[in-house]
Z-matrix of the N, CA and C atoms (Angstrom, degrees):
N
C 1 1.438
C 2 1.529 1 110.74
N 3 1.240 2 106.35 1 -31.28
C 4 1.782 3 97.99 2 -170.42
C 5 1.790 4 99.69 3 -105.38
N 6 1.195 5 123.60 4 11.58
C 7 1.355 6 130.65 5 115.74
C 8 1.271 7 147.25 6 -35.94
N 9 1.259 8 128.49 7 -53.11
C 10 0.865 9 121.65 8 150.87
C 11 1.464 10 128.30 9 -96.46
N 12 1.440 11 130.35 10 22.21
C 13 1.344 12 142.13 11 158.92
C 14 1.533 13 93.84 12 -83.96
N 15 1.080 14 132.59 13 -74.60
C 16 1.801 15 129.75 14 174.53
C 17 1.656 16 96.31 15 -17.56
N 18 1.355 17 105.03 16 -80.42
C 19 1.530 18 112.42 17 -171.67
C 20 1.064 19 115.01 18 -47.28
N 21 1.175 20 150.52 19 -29.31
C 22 1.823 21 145.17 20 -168.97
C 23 1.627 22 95.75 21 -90.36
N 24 1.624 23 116.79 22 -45.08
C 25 1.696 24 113.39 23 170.85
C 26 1.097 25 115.09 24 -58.97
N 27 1.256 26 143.00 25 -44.67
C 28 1.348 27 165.72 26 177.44
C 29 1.648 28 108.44 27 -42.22
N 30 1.309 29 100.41 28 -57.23
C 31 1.423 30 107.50 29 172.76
C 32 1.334 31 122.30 30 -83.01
N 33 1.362 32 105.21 31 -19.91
C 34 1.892 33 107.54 32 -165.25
C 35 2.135 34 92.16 33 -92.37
N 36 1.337 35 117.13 34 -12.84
C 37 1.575 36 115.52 35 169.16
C 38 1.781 37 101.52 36 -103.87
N 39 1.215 38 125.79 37 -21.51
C 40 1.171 39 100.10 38 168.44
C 41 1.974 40 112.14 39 -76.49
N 42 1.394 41 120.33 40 -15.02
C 43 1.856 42 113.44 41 -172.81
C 44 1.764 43 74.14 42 -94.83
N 45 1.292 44 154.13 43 -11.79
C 46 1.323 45 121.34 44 -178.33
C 47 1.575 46 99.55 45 -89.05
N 48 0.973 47 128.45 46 -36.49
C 49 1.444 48 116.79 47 177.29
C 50 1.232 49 123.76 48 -72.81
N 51 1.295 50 118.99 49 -40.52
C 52 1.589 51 120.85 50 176.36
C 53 1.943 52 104.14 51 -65.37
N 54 1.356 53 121.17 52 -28.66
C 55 0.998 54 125.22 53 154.85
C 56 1.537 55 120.64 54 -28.29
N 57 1.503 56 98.69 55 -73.22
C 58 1.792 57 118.68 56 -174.46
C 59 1.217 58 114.88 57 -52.16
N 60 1.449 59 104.66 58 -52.85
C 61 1.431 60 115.93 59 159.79
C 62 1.324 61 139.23 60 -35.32
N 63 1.457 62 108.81 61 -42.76
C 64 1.553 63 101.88 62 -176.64
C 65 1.676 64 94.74 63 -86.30
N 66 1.158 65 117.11 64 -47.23
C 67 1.665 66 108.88 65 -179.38
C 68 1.492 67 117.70 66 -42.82
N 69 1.720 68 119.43 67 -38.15
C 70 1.255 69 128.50 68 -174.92
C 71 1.462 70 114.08 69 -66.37
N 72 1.491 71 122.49 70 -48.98
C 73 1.492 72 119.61 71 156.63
C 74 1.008 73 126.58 72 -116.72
N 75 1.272 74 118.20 73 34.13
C 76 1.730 75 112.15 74 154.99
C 77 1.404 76 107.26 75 -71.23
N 78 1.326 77 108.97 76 150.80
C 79 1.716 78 123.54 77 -156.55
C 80 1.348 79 86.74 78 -93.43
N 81 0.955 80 98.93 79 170.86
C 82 2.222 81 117.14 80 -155.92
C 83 1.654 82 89.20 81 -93.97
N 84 2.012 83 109.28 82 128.52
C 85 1.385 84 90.77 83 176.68
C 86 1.362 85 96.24 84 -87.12
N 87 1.663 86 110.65 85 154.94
C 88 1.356 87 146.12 86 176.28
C 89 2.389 88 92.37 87 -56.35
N 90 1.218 89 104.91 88 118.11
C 91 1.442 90 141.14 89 172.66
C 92 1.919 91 93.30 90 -33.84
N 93 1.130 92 103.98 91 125.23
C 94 1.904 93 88.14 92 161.02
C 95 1.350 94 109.09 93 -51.71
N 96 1.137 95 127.52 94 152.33
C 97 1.853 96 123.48 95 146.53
C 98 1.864 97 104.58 96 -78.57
N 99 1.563 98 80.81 97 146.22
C 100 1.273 99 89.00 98 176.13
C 101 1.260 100 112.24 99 -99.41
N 102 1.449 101 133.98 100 165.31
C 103 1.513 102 127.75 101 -164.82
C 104 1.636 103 92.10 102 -101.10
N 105 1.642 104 110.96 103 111.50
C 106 1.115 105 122.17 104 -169.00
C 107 1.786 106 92.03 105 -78.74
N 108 0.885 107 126.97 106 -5.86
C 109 1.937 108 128.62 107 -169.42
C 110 1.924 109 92.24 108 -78.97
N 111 1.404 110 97.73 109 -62.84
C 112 1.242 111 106.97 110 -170.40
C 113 1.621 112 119.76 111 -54.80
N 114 1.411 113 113.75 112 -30.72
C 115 1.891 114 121.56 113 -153.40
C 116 1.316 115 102.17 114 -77.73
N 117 1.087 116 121.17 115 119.69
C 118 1.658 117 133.52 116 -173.26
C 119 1.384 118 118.14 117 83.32
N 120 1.235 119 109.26 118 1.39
C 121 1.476 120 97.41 119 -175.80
C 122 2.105 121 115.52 120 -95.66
N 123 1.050 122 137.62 121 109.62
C 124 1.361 123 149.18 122 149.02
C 125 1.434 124 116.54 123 -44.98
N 126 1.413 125 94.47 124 129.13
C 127 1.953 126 111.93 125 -178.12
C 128 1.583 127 85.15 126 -111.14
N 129 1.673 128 99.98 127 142.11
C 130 1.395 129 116.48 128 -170.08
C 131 1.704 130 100.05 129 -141.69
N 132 1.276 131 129.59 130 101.78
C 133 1.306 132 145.87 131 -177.27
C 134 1.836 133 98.17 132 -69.75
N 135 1.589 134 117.78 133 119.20
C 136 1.545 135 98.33 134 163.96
C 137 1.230 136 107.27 135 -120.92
N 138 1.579 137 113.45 136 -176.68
C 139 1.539 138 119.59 137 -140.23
C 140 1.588 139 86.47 138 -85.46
N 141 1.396 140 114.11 139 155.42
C 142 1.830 141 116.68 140 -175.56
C 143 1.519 142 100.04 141 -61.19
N 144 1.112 143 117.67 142 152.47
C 145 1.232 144 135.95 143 -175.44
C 146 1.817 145 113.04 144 -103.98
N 147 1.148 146 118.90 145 137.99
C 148 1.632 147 111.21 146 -164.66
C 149 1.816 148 84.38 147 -139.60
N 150 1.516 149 92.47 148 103.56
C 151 1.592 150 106.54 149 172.60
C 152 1.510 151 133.71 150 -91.37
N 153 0.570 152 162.67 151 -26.36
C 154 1.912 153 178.35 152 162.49
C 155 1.297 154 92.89 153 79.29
N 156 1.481 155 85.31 154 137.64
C 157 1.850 156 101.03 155 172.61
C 158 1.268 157 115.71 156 -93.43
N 159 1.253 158 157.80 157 117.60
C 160 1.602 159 134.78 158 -143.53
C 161 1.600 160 68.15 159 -135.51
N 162 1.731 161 108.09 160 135.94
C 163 1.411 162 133.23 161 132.44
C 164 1.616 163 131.90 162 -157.65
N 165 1.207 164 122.11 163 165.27
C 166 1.424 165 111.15 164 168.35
C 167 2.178 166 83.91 165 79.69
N 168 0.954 167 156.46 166 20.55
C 169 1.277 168 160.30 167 164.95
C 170 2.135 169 110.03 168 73.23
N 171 1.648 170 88.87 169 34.44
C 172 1.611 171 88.38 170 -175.63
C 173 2.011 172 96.20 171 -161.85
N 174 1.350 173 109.07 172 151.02
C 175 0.909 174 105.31 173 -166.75
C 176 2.128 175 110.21 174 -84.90
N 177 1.363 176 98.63 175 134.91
C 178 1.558 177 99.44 176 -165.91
C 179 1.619 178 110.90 177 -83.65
N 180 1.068 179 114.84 178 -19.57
C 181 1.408 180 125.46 179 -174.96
C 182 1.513 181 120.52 180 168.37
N 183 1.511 182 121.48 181 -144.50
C 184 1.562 183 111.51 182 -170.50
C 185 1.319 184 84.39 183 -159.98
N 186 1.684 185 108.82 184 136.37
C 187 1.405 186 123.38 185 132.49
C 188 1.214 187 129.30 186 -64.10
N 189 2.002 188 110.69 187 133.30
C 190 1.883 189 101.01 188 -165.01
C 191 1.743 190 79.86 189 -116.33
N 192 1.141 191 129.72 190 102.08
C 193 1.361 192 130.63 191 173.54
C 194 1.411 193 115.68 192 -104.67
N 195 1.611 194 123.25 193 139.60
C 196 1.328 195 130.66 194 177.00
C 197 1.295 196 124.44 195 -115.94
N 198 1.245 197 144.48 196 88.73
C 199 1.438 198 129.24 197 -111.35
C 200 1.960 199 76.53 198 -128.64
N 201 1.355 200 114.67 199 144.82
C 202 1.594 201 126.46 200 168.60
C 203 1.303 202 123.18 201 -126.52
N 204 1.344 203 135.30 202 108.40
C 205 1.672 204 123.19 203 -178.45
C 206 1.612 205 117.14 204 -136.86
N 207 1.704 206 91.99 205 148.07
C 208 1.483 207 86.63 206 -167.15
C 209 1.750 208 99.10 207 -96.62
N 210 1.230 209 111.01 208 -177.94
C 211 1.574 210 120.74 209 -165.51
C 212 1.674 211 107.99 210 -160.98
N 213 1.313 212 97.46 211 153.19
C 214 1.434 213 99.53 212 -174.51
C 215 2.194 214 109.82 213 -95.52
N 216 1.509 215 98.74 214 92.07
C 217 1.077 216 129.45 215 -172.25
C 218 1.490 217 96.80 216 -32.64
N 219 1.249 218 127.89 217 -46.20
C 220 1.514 219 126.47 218 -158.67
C 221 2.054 220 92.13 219 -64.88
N 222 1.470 221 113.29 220 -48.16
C 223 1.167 222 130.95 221 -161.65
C 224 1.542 223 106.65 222 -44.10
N 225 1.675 224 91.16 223 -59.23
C 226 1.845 225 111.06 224 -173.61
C 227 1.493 226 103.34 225 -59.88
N 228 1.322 227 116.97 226 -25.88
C 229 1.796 228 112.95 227 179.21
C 230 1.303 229 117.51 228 -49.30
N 231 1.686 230 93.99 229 -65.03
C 232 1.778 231 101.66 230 168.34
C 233 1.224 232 133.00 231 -59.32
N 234 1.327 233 114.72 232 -12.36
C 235 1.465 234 133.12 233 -175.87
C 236 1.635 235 116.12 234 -85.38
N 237 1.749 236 102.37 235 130.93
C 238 1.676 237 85.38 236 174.80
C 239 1.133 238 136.72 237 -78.49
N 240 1.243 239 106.01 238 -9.90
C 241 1.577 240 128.32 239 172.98
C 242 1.758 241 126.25 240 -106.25
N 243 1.227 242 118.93 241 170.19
C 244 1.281 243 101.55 242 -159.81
C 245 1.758 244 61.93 243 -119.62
N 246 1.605 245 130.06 244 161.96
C 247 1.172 246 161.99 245 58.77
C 248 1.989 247 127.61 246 67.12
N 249 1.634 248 79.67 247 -60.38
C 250 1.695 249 101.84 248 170.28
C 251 1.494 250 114.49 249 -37.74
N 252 1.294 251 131.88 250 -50.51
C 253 1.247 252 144.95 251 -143.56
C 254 1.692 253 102.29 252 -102.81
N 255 0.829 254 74.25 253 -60.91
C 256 2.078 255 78.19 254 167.00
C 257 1.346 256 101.95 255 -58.20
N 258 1.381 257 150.65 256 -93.60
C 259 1.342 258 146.85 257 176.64
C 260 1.238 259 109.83 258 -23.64
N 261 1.346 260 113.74 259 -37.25
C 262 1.717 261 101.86 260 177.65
C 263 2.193 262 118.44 261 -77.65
N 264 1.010 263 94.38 262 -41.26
C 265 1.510 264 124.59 263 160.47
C 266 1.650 265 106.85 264 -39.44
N 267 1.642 266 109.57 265 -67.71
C 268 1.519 267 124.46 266 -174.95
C 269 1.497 268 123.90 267 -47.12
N 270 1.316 269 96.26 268 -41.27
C 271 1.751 270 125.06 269 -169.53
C 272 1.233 271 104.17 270 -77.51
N 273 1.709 272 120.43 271 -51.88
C 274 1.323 273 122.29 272 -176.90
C 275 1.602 274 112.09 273 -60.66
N 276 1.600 275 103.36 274 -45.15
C 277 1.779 276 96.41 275 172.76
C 278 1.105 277 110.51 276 -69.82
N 279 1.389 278 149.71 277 -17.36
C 280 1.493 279 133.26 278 -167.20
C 281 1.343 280 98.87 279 -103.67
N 282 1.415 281 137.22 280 -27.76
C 283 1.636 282 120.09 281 166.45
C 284 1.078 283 85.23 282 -62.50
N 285 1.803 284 123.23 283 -98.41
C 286 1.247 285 130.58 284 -135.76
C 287 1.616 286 113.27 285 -32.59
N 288 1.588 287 112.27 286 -47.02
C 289 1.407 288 108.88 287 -170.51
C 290 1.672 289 112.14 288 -81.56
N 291 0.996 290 112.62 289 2.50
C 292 2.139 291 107.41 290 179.01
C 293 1.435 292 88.69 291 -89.13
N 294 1.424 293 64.11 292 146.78
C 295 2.065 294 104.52 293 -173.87
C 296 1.217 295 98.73 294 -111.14
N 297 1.353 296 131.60 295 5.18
C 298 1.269 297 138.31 296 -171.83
C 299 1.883 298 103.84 297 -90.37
N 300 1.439 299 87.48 298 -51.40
C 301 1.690 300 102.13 299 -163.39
C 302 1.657 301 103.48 300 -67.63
N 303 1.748 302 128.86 301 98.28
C 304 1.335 303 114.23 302 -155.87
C 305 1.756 304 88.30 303 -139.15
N 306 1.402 305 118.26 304 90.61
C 307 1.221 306 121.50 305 -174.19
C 308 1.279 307 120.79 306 -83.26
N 309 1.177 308 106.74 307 35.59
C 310 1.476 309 125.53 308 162.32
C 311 1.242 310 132.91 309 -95.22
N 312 1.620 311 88.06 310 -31.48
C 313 1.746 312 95.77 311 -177.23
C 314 1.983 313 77.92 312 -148.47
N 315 1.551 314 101.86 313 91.29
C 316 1.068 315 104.52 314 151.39
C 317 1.969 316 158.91 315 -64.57
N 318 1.314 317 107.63 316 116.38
C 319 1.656 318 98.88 317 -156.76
C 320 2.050 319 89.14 318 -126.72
N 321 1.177 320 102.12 319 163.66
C 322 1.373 321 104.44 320 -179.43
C 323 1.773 322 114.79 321 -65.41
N 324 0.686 323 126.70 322 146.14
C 325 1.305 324 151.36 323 -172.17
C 326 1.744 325 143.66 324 -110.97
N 327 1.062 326 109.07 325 98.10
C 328 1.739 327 118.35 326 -158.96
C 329 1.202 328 103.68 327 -82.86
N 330 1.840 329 116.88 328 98.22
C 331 1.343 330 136.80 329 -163.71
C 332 0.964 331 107.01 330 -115.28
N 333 1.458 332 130.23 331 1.57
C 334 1.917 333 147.58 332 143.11
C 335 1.303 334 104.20 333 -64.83
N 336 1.125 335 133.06 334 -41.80
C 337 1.461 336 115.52 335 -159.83
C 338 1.502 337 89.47 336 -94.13
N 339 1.396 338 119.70 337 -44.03
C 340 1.552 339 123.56 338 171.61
C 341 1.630 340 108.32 339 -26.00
N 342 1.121 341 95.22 340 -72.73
C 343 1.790 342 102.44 341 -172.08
C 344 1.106 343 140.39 342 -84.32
N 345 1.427 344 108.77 343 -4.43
C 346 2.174 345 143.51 344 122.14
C 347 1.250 346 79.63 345 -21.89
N 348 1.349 347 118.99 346 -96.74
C 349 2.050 348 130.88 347 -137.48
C 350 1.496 349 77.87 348 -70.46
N 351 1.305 350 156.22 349 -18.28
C 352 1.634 351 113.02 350 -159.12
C 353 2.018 352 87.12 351 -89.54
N 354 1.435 353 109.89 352 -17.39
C 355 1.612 354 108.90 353 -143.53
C 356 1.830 355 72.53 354 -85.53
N 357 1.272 356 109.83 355 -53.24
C 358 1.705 357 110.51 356 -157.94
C 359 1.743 358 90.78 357 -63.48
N 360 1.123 359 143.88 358 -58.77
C 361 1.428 360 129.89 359 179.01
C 362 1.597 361 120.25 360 -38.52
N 363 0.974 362 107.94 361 -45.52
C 364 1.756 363 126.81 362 -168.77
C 365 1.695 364 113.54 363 -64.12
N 366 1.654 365 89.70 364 -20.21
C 367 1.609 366 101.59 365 -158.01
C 368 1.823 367 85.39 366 -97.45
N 369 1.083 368 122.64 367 -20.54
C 370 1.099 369 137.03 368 -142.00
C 371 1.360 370 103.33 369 -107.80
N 372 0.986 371 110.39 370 -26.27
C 373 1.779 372 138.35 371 176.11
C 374 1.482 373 107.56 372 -66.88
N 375 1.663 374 95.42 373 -63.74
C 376 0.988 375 122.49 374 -167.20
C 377 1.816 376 136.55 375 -74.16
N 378 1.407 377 91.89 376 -30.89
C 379 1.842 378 112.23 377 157.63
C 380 1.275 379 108.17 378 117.81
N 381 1.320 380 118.41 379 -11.70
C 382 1.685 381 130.92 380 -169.79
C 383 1.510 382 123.19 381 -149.91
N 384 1.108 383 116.28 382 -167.88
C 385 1.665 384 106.67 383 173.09
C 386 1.531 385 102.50 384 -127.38
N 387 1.779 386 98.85 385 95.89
C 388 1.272 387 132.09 386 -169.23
C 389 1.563 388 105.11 387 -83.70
N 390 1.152 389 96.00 388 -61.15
C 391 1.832 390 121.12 389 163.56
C 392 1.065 391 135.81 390 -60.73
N 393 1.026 392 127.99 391 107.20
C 394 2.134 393 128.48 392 -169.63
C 395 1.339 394 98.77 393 -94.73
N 396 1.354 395 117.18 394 -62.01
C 397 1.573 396 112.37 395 -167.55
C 398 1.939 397 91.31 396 -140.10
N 399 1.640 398 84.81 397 156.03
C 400 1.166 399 89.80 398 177.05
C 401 2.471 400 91.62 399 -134.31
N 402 1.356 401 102.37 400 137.05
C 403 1.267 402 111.85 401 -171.85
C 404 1.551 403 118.61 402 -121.73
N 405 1.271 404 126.63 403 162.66
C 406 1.259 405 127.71 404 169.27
C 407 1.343 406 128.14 405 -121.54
N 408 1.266 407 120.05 406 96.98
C 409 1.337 408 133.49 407 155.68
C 410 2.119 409 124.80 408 -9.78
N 411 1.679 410 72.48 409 -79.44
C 412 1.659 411 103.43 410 -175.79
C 413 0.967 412 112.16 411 -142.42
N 414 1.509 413 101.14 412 133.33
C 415 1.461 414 125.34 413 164.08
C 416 1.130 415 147.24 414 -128.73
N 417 1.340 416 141.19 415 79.95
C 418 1.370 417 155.50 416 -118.65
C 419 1.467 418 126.44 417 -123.54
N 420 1.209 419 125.05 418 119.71
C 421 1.557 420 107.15 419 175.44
C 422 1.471 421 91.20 420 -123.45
N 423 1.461 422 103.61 421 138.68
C 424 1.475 423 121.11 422 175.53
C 425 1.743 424 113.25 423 -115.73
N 426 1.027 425 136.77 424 123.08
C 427 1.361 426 117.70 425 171.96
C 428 1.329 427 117.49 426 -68.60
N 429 1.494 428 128.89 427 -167.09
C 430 0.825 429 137.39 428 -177.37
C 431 1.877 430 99.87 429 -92.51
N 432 0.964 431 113.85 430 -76.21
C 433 1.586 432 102.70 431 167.16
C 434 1.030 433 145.60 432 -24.57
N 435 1.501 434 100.11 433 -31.33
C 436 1.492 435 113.45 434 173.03
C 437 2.089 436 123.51 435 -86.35
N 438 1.346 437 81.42 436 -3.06
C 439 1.810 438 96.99 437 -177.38
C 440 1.801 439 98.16 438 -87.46
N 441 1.460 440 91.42 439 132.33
C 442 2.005 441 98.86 440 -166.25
C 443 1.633 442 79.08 441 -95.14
N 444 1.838 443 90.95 442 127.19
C 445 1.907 444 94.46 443 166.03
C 446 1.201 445 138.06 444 -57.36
């Protein structure tokens, strides 16, 4: 009997030391990195945007756009204004005014460089680089016929 009492202590101080042990020099794990892109930056959802396509001297239909952008949160703190309004502002002049966007005679469409100029205007508006990315949700063309009165 006091055989196997030796033996059960025996073993229960040899797993506490080999325990101590590995904690005592196991090498330090290396820290996650944090995603320095992401840290401070705020995603800001704005309200869909309803553009009119005007040609031929009558309006042909509507852009239903949902536009999302992130911002450097620390920036907007100091700032008296929030961001929202300009991006919403930006978007409406750069659909409405391209002569490019002609949904009549549809061709592919460079909506990177589009949303380059809305982010580089906005920033530009704005006095700094408030704006990191600017994104799209939704993008919609509705005709005019197809809108229930």
């Amino acid at each position: 009997m006091a055989r196997i009492v030796i033996t059960g202590l025996w073993i229960c101080a040899i797993t506490v030391l080999s325990s101590f042990a590995v904690i005592t020099w196991m090498p330090a794990f290396p820290k996650p990195k944090a995603e320095e892109y992401l840290e401070g930056l705020t995603y800001q959802k704005l309200k869909p945007l309803n553009i009119p396509i005007i040609a031929e001297g009558s309006v042909q239909g509507y852009i239903m756009a949902t536009m999302i952008f992130t911002a450097d949160s620390h920036l907007i703190k100091g700032m008296g204004v929030t961001p929202a309004p300009f991006v919403m502002d930006e978007s409406f002049r750069q659909i409405y005014g391209d002569g490019d966007l002609d949904f009549r005679n549809l061709k592919k469409y460079d909506i990177t460089k589009r949303l380059e100029e809305i982010k580089r205007r906005v920033n530009e508006r704005l006095g700094s680089e408030v704006v990191k990315d600017v994104m799209i949700e939704n993008f919609n063309f509705v005709t005019k016929k197809d809108i229930r009165s």
